[in-house]
C-alpha atoms as a printed R data frame, in Angstrom:
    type eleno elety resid chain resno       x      y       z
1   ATOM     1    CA   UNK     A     1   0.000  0.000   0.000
2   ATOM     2    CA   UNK     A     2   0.645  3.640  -1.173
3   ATOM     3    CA   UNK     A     3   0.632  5.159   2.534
4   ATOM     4    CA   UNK     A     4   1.052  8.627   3.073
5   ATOM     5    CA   UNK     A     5   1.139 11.174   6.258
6   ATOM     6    CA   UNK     A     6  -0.862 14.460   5.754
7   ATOM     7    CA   UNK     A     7  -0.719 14.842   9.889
8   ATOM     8    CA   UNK     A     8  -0.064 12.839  12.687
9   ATOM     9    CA   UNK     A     9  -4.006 11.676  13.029
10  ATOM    10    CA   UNK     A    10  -4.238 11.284   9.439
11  ATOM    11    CA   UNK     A    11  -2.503  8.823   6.562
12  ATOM    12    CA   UNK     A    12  -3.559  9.065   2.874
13  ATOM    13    CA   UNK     A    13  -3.721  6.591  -0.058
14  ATOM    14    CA   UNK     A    14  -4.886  5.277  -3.317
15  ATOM    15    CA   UNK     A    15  -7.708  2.862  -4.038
16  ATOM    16    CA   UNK     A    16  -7.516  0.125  -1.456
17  ATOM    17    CA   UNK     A    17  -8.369 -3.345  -1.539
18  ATOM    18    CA   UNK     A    18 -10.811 -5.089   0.475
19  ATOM    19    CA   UNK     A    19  -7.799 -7.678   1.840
20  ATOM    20    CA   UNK     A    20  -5.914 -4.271   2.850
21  ATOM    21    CA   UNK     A    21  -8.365 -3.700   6.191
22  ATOM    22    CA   UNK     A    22  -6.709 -5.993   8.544
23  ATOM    23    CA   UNK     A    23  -3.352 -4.859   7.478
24  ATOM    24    CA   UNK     A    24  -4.512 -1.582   7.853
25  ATOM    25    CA   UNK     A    25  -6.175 -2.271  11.061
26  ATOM    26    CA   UNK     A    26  -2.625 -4.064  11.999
27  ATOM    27    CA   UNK     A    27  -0.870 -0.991  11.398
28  ATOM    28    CA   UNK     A    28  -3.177  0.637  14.344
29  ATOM    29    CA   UNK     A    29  -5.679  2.846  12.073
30  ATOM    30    CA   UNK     A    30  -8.866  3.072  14.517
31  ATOM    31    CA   UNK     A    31 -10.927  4.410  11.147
32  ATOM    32    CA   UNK     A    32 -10.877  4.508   7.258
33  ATOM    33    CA   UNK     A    33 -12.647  7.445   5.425
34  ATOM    34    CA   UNK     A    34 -13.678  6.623   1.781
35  ATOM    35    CA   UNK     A    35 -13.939  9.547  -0.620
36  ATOM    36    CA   UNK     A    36 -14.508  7.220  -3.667
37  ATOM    37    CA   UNK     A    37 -17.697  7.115  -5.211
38  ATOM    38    CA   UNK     A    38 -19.184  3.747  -6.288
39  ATOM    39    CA   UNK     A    39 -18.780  2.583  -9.567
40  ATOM    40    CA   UNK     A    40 -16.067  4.989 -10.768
41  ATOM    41    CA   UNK     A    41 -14.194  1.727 -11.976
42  ATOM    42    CA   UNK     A    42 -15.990 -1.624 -12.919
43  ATOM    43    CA   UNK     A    43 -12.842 -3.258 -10.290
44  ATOM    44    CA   UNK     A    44 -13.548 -0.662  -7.567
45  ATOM    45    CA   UNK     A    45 -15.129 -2.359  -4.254
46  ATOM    46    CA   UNK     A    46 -17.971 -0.692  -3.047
47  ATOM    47    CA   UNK     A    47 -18.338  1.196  -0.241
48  ATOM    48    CA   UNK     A    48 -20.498 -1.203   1.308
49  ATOM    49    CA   UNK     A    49 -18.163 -3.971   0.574
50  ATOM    50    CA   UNK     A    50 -15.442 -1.413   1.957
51  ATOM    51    CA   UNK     A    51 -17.569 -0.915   5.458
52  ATOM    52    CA   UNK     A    52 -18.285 -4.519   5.555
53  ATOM    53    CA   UNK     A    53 -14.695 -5.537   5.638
54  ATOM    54    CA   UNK     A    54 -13.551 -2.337   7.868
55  ATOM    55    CA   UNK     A    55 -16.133 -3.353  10.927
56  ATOM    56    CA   UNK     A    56 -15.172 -6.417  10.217
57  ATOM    57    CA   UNK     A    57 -11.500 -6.025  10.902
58  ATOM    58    CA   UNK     A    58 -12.315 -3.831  13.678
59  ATOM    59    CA   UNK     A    59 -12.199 -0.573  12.084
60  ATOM    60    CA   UNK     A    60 -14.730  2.155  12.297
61  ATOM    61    CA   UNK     A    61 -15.978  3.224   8.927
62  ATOM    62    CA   UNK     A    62 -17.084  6.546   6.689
63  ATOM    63    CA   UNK     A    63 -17.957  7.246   3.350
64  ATOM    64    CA   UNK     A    64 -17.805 10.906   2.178
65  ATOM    65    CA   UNK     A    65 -18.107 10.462  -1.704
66  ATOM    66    CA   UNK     A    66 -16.310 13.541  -3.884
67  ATOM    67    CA   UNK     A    67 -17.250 13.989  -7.414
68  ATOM    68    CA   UNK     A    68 -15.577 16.438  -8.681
69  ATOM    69    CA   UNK     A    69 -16.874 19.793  -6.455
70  ATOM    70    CA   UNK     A    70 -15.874 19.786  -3.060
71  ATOM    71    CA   UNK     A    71 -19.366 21.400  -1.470
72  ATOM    72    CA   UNK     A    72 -18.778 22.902   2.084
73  ATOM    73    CA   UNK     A    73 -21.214 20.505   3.685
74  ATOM    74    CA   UNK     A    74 -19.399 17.159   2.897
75  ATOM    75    CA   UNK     A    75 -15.824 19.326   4.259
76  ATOM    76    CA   UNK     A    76 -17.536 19.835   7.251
77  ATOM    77    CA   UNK     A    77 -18.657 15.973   7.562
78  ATOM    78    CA   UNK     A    78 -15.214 15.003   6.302
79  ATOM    79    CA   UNK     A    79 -14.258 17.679   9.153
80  ATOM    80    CA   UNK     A    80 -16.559 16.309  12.190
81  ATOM    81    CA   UNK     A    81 -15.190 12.651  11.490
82  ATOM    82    CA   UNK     A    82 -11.370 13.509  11.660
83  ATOM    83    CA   UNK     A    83 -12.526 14.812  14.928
84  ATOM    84    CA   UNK     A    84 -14.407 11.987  16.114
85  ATOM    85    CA   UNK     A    85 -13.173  8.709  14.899
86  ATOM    86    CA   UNK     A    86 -10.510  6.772  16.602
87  ATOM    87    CA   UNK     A    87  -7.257  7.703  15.299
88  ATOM    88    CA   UNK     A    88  -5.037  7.612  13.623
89  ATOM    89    CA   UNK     A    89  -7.476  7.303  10.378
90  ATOM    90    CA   UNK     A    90  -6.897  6.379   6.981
91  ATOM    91    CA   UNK     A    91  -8.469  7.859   4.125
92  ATOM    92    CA   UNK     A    92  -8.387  6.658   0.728
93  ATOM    93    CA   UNK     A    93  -9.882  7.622  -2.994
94  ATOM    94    CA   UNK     A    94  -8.638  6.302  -6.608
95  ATOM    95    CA   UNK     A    95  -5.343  8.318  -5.983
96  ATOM    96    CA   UNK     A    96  -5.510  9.849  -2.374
97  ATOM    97    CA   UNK     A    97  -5.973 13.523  -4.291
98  ATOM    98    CA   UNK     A    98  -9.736 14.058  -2.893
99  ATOM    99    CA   UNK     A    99  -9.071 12.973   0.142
100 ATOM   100    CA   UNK     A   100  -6.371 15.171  -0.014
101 ATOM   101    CA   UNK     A   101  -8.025 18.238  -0.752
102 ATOM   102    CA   UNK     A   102 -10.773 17.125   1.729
103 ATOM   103    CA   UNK     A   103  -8.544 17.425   4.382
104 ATOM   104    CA   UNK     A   104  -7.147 20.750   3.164
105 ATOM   105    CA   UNK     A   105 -10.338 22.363   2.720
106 ATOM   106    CA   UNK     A   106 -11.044 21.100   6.266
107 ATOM   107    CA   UNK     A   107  -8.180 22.640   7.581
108 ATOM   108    CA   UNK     A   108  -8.252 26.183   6.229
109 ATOM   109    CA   UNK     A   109  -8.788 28.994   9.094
110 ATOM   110    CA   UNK     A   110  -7.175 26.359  11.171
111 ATOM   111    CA   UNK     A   111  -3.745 26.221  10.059
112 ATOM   112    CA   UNK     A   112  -1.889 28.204   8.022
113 ATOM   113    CA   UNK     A   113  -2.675 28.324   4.135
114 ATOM   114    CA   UNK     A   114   1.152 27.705   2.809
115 ATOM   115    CA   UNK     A   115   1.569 25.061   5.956
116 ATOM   116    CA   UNK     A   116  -1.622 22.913   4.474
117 ATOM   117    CA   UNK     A   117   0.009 23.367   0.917
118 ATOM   118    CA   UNK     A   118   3.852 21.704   2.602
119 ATOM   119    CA   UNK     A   119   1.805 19.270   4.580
120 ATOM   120    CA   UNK     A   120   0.387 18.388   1.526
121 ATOM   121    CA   UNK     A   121   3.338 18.557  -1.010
122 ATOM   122    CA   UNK     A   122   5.552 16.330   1.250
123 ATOM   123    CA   UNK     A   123   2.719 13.563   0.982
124 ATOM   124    CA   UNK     A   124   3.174 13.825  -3.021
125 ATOM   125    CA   UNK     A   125  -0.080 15.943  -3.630
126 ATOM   126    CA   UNK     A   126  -0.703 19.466  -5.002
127 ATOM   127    CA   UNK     A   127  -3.172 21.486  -3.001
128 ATOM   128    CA   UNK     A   128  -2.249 24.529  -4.394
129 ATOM   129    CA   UNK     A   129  -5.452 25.008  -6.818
130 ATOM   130    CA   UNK     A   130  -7.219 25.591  -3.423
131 ATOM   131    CA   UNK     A   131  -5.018 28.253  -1.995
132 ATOM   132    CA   UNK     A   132  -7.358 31.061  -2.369
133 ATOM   133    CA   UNK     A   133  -9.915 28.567  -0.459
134 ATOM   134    CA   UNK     A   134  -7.022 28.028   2.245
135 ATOM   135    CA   UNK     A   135  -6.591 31.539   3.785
136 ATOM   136    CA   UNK     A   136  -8.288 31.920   7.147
């Protein structure tokens, strides 16, 4: 798995695999947030699958699908459960980039605009598109 830290609480990747939860459960995730819309690829899991296999391995499980816009209600749900679920939590989409720039969005007033856009860069993803969204 394509792992990545965006903060302490939270770890980023691509498109995981539904024999990925205990390993990622091993690793000590408490919670997995999906971003991935069903039926995006004909391969994709679903997120039902996903929670099914999640609760099953012991982790606690949300899905926050992203298509395309990223409208301030689902930030703030995306928001309230990186607040709430056990930690540290995982969140995954096809290539982590949503998920991403959920978390940024989530974090702007918060922390510092150019610290989200490091935080971001040293995990391999480009937040900057949102920087005007970013300043508190």
């Amino acid at each position: 798995m394509d792992i990545r830290t965006l903060e302490e609480r939270l770890h980023v990747s691509p498109q995981i695999r539904l024999e990925d939860l205990p390993s990622i459960a091993g690793r000590g995730y408490g919670a997995v947030i999906s971003n991935r819309p069903d039926g995006e690829e004909p391969d994709q899991p679903t997120a039902d699958q996903v929670r099914q296999a999640a609760e099953a391995a012991g982790l606690a499980f949300v899905h926050i699908p992203v298509r395309g816009a990223f409208p301030a209600e689902e930030v703030a749900r995306f928001s309230e459960a990186l607040e709430t679920l056990p930690g540290p939590v995982f969140g995954f989409c096809r290539s982590g980039t949503r998920t991403t720039f959920m978390w940024a969005l989530s974090q702007a007033g918060q922390r510092p605009a150019d610290e989200i856009i490091a935080r971001a860069a040293a995990a391999g993803y480009d937040v900057s598109p949102l920087a005007s969204q970013l300043q508190g």
